[in-house]
C-alpha positions as CSV (number, residue, x, y, z in Angstrom):
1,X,50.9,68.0,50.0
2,X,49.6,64.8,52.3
3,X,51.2,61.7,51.9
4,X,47.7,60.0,50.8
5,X,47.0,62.2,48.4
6,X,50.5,61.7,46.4
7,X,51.8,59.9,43.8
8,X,55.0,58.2,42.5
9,X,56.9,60.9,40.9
10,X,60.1,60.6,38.7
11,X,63.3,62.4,40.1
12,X,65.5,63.3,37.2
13,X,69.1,63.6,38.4
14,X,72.3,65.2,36.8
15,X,75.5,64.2,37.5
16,X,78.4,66.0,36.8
17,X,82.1,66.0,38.0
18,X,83.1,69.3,39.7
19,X,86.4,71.3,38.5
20,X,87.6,69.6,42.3
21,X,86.8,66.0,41.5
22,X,84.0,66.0,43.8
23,X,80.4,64.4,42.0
24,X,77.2,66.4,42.4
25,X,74.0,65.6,41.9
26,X,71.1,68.3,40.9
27,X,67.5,67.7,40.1
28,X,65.4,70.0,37.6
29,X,62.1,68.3,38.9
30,X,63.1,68.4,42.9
31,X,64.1,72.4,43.5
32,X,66.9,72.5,46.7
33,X,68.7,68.7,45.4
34,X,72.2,69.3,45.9
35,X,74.1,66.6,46.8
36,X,78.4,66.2,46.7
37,X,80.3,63.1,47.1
38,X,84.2,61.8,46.3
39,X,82.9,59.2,44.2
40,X,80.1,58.1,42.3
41,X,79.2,55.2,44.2
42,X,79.5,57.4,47.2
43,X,76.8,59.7,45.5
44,X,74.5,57.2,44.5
45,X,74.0,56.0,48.1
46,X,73.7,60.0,49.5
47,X,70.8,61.1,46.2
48,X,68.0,58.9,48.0
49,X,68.8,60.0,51.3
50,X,68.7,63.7,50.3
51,X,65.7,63.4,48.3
52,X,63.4,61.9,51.5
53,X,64.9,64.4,53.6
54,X,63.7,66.9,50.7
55,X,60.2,65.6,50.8
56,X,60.0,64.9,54.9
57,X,60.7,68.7,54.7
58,X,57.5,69.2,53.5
59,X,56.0,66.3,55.4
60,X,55.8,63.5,53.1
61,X,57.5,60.3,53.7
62,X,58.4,58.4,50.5
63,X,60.5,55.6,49.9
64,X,63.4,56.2,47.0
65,X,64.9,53.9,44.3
66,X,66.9,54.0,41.4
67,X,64.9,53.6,38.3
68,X,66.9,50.5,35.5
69,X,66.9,53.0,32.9
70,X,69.0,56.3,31.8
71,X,69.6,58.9,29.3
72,X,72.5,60.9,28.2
73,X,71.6,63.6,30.6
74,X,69.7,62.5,33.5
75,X,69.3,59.3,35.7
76,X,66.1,58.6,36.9
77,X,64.9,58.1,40.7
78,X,61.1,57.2,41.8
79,X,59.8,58.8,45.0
80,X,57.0,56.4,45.9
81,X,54.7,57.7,49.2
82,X,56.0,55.5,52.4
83,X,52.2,55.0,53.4
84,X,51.1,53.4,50.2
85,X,54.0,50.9,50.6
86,X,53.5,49.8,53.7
87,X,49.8,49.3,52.9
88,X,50.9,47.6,49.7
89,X,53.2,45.2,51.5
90,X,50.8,44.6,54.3
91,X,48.5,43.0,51.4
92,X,51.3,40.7,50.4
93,X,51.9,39.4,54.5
94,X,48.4,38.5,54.5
């Protein structure tokens, strides 16, 4: 998958306290997402970081946010394709 030709997906995230009291996160829509932190603020700043190096794997550059909404299960994250925000910012400089 290119870059140009993707869209803004929706990265559901689970987090759940290990039997250590570590905090992971795992994603049912991203396969491999698998990050572990001591505390939950510590996590939230590591799940974007491991979801672009996730898609750079595969040679896609997006940009990562938290979405303002959750559920009981999952919390939300929007993988938006770097090139189409540059090109959308570039619109707003001019």
């Amino acid at each position: 998958m290119t870059t140009s030709s993707m869209k803004a997906k929706t990265v559901r995230v689970r987090i759940e306290e290990g039997k250590t009291g570590l905090f992971f996160a795992t994603s049912p829509d991203l396969k491999g997402l698998l990050a572990a932190e001591p505390t939950v603020d510590a996590l939230h700043e590591a799940i974007p970081k491991a979801i672009v190096d996730l898609y750079g794997a595969c040679g896609v550059a997006v940009v990562v946010s938290m979405l303002d909404q959750t559920d009981d299960a999952f919390q939300p994250w929007v993988a938006f394709p770097a090139d189409v925000a540059r090109r959308e910012l570039g619109k707003l400089d001019a």
